[in-house]
RODO-2510 file (C-alpha; in nm, 4 decimals, decimal comma):
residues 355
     n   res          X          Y          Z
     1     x     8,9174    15,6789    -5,6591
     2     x     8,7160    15,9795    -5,5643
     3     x     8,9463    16,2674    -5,3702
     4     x     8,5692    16,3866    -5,2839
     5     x     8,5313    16,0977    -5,0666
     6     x     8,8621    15,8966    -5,0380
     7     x     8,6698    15,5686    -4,9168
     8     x     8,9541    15,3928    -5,1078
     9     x     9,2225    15,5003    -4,7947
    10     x     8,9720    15,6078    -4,5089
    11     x     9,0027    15,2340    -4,3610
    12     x     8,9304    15,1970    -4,0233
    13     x     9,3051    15,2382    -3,9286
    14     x     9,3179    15,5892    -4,1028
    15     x     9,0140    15,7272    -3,8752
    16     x     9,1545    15,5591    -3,5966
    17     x     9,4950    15,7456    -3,6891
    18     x     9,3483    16,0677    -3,7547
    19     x     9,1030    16,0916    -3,4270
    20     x     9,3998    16,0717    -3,2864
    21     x     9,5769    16,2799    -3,4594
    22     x     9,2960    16,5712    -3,4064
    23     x     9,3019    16,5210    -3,0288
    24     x     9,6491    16,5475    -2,9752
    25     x     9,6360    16,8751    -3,1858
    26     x     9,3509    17,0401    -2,9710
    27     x     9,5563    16,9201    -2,6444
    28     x     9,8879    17,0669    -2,7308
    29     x     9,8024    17,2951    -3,0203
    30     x    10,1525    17,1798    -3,2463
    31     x    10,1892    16,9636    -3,5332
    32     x    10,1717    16,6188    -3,4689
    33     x    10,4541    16,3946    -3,6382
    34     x    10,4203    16,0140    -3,7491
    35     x    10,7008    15,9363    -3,4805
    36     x    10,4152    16,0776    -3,2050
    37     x    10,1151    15,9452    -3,4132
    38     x    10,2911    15,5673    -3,3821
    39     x    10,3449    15,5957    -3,0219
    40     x    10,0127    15,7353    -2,8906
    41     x     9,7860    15,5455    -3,1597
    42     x     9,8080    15,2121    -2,9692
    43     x     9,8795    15,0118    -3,3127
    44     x    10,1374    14,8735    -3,3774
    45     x    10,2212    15,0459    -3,6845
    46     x    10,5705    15,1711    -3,7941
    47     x    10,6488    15,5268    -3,8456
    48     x    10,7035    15,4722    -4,2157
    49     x    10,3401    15,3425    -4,2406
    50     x    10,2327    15,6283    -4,0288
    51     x    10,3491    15,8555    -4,2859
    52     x    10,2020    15,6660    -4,5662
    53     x     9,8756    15,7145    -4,4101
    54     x     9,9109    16,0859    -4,3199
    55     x    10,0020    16,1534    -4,6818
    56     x     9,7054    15,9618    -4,8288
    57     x     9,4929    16,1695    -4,5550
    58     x     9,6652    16,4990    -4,6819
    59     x     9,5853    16,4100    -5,0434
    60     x     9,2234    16,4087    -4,9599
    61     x     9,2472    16,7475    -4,7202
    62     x     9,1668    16,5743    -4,3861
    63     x     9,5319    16,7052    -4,2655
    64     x     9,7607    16,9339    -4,4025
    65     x    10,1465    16,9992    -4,3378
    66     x    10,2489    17,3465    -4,2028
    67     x    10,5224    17,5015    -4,3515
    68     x    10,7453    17,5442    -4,0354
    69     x    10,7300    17,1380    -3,9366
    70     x    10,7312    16,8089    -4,0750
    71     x    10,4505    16,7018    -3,8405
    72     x    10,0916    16,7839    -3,9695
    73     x     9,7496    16,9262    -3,8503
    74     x     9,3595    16,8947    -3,9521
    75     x     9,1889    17,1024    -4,1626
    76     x     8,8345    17,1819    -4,1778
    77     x     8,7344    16,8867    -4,3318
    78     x     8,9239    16,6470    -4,0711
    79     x     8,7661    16,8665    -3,7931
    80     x     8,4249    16,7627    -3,9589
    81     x     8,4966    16,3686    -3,9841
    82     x     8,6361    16,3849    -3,6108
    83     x     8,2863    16,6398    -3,4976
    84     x     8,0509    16,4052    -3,7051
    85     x     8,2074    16,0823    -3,5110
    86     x     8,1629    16,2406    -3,1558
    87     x     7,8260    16,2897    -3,2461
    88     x     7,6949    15,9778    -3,4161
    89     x     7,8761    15,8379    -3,0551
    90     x     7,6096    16,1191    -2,8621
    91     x     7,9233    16,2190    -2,7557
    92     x     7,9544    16,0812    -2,3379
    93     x     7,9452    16,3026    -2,0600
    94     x     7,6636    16,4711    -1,8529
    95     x     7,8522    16,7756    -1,8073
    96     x     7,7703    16,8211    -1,4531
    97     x     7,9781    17,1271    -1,3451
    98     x     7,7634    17,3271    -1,6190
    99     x     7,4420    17,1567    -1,5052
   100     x     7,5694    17,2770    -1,1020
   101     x     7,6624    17,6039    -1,2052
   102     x     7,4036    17,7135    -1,4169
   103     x     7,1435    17,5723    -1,1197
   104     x     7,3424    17,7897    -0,8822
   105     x     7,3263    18,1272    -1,1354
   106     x     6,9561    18,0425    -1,2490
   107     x     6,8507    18,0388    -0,8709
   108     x     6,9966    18,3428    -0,8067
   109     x     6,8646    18,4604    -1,1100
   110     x     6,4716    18,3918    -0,9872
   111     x     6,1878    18,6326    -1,0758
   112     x     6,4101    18,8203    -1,2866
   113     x     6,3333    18,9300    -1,6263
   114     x     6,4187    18,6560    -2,0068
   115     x     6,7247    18,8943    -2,0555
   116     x     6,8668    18,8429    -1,6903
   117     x     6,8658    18,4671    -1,7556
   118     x     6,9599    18,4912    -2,1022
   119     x     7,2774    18,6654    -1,9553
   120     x     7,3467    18,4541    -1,7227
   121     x     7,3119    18,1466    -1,9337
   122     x     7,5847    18,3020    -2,1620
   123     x     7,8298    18,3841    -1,8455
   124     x     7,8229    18,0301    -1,7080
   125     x     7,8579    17,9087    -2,0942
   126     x     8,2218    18,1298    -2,1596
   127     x     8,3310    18,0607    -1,7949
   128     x     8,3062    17,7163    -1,8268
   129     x     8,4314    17,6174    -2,1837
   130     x     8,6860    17,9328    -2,1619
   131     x     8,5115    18,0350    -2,4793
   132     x     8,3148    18,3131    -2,6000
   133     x     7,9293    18,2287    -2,4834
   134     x     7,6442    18,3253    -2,7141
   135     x     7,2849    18,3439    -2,6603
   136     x     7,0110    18,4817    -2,8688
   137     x     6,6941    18,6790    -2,6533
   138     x     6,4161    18,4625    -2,6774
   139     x     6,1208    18,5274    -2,9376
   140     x     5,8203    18,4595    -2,7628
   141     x     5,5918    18,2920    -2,9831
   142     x     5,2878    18,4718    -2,7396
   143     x     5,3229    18,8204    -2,6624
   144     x     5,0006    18,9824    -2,5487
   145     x     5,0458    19,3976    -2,4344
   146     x     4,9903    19,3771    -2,0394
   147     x     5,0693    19,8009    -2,0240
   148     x     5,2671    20,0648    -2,1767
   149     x     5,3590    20,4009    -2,0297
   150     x     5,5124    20,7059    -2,1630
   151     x     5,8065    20,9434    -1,9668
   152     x     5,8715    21,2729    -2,0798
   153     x     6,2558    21,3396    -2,1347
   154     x     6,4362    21,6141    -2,2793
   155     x     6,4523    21,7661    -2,6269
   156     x     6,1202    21,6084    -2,7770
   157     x     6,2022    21,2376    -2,6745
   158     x     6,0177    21,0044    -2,4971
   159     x     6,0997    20,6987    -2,2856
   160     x     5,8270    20,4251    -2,3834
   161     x     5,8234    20,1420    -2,1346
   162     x     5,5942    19,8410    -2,2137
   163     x     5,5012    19,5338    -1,9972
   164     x     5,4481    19,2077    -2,1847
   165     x     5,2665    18,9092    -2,0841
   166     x     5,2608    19,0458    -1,7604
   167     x     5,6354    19,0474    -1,6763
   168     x     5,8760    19,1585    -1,9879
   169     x     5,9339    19,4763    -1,9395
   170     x     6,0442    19,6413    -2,3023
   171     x     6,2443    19,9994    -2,2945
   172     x     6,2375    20,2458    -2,5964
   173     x     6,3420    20,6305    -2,6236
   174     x     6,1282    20,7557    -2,9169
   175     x     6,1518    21,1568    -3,0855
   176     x     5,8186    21,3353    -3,1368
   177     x     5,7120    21,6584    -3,3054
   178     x     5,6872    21,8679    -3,0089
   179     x     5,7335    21,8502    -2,6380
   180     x     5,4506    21,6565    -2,4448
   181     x     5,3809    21,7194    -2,0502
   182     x     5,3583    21,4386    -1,8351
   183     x     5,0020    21,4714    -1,7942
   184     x     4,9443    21,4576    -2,1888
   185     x     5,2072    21,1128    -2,2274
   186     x     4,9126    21,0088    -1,8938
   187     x     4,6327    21,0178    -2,0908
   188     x     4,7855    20,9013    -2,4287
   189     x     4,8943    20,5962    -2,2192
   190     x     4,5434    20,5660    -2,0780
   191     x     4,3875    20,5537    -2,4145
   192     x     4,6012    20,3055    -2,5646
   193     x     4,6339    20,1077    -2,2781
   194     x     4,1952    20,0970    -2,3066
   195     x     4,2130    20,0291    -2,6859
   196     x     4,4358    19,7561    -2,6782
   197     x     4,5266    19,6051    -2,3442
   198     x     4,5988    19,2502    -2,3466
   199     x     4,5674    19,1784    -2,7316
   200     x     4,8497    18,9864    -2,8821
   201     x     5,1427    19,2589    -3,0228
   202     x     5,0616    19,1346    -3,3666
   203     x     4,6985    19,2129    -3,3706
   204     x     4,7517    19,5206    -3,2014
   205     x     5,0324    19,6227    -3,5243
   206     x     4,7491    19,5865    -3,7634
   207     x     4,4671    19,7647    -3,5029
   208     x     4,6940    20,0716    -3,4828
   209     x     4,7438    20,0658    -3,8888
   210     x     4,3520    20,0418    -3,8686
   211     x     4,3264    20,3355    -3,6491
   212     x     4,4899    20,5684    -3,8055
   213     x     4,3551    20,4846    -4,1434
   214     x     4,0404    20,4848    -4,0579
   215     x     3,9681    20,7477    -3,7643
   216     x     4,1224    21,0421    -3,9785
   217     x     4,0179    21,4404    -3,8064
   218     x     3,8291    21,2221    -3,5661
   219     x     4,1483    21,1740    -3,3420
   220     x     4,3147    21,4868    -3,1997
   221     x     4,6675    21,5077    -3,2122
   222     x     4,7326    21,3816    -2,9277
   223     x     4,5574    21,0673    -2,9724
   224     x     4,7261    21,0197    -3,3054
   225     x     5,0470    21,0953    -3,1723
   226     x     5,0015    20,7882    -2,9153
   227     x     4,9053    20,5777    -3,1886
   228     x     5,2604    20,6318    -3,3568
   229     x     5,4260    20,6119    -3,0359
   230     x     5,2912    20,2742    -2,9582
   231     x     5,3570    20,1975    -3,3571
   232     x     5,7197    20,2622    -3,2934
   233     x     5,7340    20,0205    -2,9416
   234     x     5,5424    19,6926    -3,0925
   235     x     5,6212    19,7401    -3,5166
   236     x     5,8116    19,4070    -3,6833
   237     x     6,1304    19,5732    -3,6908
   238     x     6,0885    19,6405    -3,3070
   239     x     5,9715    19,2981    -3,2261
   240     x     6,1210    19,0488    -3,4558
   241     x     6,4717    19,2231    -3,4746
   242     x     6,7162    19,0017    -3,2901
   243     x     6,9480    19,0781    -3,0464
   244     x     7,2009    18,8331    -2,8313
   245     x     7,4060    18,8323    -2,5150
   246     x     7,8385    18,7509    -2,5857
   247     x     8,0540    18,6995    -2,2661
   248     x     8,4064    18,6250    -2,2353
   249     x     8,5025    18,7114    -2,6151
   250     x     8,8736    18,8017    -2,4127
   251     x     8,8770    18,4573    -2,3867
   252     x     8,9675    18,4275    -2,7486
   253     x     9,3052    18,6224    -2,6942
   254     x     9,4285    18,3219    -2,5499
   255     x     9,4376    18,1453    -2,8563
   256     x     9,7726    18,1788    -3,0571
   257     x     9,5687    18,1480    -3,3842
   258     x     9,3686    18,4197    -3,2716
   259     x     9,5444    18,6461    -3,1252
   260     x     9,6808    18,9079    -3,4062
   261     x     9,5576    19,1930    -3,3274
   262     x     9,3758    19,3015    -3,6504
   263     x     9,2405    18,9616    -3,6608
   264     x     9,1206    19,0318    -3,3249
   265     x     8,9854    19,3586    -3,3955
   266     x     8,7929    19,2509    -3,6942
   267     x     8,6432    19,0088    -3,5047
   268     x     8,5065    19,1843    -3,2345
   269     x     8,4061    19,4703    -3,4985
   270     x     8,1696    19,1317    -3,6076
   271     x     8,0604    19,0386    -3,2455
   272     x     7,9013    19,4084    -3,2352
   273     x     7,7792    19,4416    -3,5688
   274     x     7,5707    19,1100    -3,4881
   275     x     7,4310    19,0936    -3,8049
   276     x     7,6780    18,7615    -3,9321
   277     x     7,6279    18,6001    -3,6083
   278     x     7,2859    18,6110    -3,5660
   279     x     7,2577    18,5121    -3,9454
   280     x     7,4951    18,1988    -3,8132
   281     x     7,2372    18,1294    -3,5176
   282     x     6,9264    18,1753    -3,7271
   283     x     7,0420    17,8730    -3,9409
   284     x     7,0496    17,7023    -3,5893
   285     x     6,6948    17,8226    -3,4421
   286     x     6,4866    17,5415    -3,6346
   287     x     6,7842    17,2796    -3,5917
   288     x     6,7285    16,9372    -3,4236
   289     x     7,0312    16,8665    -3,1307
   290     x     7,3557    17,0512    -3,1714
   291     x     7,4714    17,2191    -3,4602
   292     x     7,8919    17,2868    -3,5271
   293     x     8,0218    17,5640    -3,8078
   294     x     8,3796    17,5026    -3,8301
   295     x     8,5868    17,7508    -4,0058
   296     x     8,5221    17,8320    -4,3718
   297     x     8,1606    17,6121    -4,3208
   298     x     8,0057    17,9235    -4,1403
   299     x     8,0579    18,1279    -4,4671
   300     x     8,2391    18,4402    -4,3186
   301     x     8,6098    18,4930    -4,3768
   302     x     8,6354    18,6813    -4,0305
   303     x     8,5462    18,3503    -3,8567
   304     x     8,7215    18,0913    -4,0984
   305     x     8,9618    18,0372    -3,8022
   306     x     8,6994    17,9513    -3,5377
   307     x     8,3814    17,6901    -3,4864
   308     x     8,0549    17,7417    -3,3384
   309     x     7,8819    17,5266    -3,1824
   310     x     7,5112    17,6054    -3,1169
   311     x     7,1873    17,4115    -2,9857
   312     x     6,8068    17,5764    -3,0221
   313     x     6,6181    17,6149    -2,6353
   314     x     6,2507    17,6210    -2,6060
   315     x     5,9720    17,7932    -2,4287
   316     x     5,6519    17,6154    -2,3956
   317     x     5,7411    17,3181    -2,6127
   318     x     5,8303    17,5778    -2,9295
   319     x     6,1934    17,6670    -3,0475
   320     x     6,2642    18,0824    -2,9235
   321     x     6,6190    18,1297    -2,9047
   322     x     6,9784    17,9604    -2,9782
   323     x     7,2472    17,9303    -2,7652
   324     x     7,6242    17,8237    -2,8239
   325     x     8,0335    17,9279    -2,8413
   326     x     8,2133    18,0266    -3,0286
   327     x     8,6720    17,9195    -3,0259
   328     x     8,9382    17,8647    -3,2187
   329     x     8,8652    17,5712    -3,4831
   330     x     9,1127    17,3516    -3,2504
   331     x     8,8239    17,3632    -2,9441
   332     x     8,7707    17,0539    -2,6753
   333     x     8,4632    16,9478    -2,8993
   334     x     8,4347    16,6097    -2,7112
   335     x     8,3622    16,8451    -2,4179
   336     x     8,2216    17,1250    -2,5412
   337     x     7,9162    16,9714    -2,7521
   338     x     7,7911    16,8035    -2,4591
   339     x     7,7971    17,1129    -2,2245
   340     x     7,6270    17,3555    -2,4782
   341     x     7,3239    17,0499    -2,5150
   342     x     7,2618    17,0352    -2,1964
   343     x     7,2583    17,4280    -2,1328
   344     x     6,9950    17,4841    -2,3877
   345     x     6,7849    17,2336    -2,1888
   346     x     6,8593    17,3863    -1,8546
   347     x     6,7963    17,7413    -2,0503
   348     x     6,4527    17,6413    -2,1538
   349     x     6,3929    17,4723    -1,7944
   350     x     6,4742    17,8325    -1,6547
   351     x     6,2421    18,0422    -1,8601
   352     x     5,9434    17,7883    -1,8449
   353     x     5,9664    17,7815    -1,4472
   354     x     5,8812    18,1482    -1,4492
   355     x     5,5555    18,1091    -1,6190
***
């Protein structure tokens, strides 16, 4: 008998015990005893077979038994059985209030800017599931340069503001050599707004590479000095960097399993670093359907205590961002998975409308 799979024991009585043994564990958040498991299972099964089955279960890590009480709880790997059934069922439910609320927020969100939307995507997302919301800032797949336009500031620096595809607007506060008037940032704008107005951001990387490679002493400084400007506003690691929206992380502090306070801190220290997360929603960007981490699966001790649950939107029929929450590993999946689907549809909805 394999303890990899335990096929031998996992019957259909055992699933049927442990479903319900996972749901009554999310609900109340306590161990759940064979006396309890007998009662709410429906079957008519005696404690003492309860037991047996719970034990055979715990041999093969669906459940394991806390210290403190006789009852017992799931692990990862009984999450992940109980998950991979609600989603081979396409888990019911249209989720409606998130489909009402997020029509509300969107309208009052209209003609505003991929980030405003993102935001509010990620609001609706925590206040409804009482979870932290996530949402990545979509990569458009097309970004042509509409304008850019350069603001004097103090000590050297620069405020570079650039317009793309005709709506983004895209803010940057860049150092220089020297101090540049108004009037000089004016006609550095002017130029480059001439040499490469409305070409796609990746052609005009490798045109301003070409430039300055190839027009040497024939640019003054000033010229040059808007080339590297603009180099610093549309370059890969300003354009393909990403970046994400988190609301309602308080929400986590509700959780008892989450709620020491280093624990705590170290996790937020991770929600601003971004750099696990977003490597956590990457693996999600070229997904099909929803997509659940639960604890040790996401690969990062700080979050072995919590899920995410994530689902790709798109933007003219191609995959540009991921959305999702992220709770304790004992979340409402049954109602969770179904609301973060159908936000990532509604999210993509949004952001096409306002082409």
């Amino acid at each position: 008998m394999s303890p990899e799979s335990g096929e031998d024991i996992f019957n259909e009585r055992a699933q049927h015990l442990l479903r319900v043994l996972v749901e009554s564990y999310i609900r109340e958040g306590q161990p759940v005893g064979s006396r309890t498991l007998s009662r709410d299972s429906g079957l008519n099964l005696s404690a003492a077979t309860v037991r047996n089955v719970m034990a055979d279960l715990e041999d093969y890590g669906f459940v394991s038994s806390p210290h403190t009480s006789a009852g017992r709880v799931p692990t990862d790997k009984g999450y992940r059985f109980f998950v991979d059934t609600l989603l081979r069922q396409r888990s019911a439910g249209a989720a409606e209030e998130v489909i009402d609320a997020l029509r509300r927020r969107l309208e009052e969100e209209e003609g505003r800017d991929a980030k405003s939307i993102v935001s509010v995507a990620s609001q609706v997302l925590s206040s409804i599931t009482h979870l932290a919301g996530v949402v990545t800032i979509p990569r458009q797949p097309h970004q042509s340069l509409s304008q850019i336009e350069f603001l004097p500031l103090s000590d050297n620096r620069v405020l570079a503001v650039m317009v793309v595809n005709g709506r983004d607007v895209q803010n940057r506060v860049v150092h220089l050599e020297r101090y540049y008037s108004a009037d000089e940032l004016r006609r550095a704008a002017a130029f480059l707004n001439q040499q490469f107005g409305g070409k796609e951001l990746r052609q005009v990387r490798e045109d301003l590479v070409g430039e300055l490679a190839q027009a040497g002493e024939q640019l003054n400084q000033l010229m040059r000095d808007a080339i590297v400007l603009a180099k610093q506003m549309v370059g890969p690691a300003a354009q393909e960097a990403s970046e994400y929206v988190i609301a309602g992380e308080t929400n986590l502090m509700e959780f008892a399993e989450l709620s020491n306070v280093d624990k705590l801190r170290r996790l937020f220290d991770a929600f601003t670093a971004k750099r696990d997360i977003l490597h956590l929603l990457d693996q999600s960007l070229h997904a099909e359907g929803v997509q659940i981490f639960i604890g040790q699966e996401s690969g990062y001790g700080i979050l072995d205590d919590c899920s995410l649950v994530t689902a790709p939107y798109m933007l003219d029929n191609e995959t540009v961002g991921v959305l999702g929450v992220i709770g304790p590993t004992r979340m409402a999946y049954e109602r969770v998975i179904p609301i973060v689907d159908v936000t990532a549809r509604l999210l993509g909805s949004a952001l096409n409308s306002r082409r």
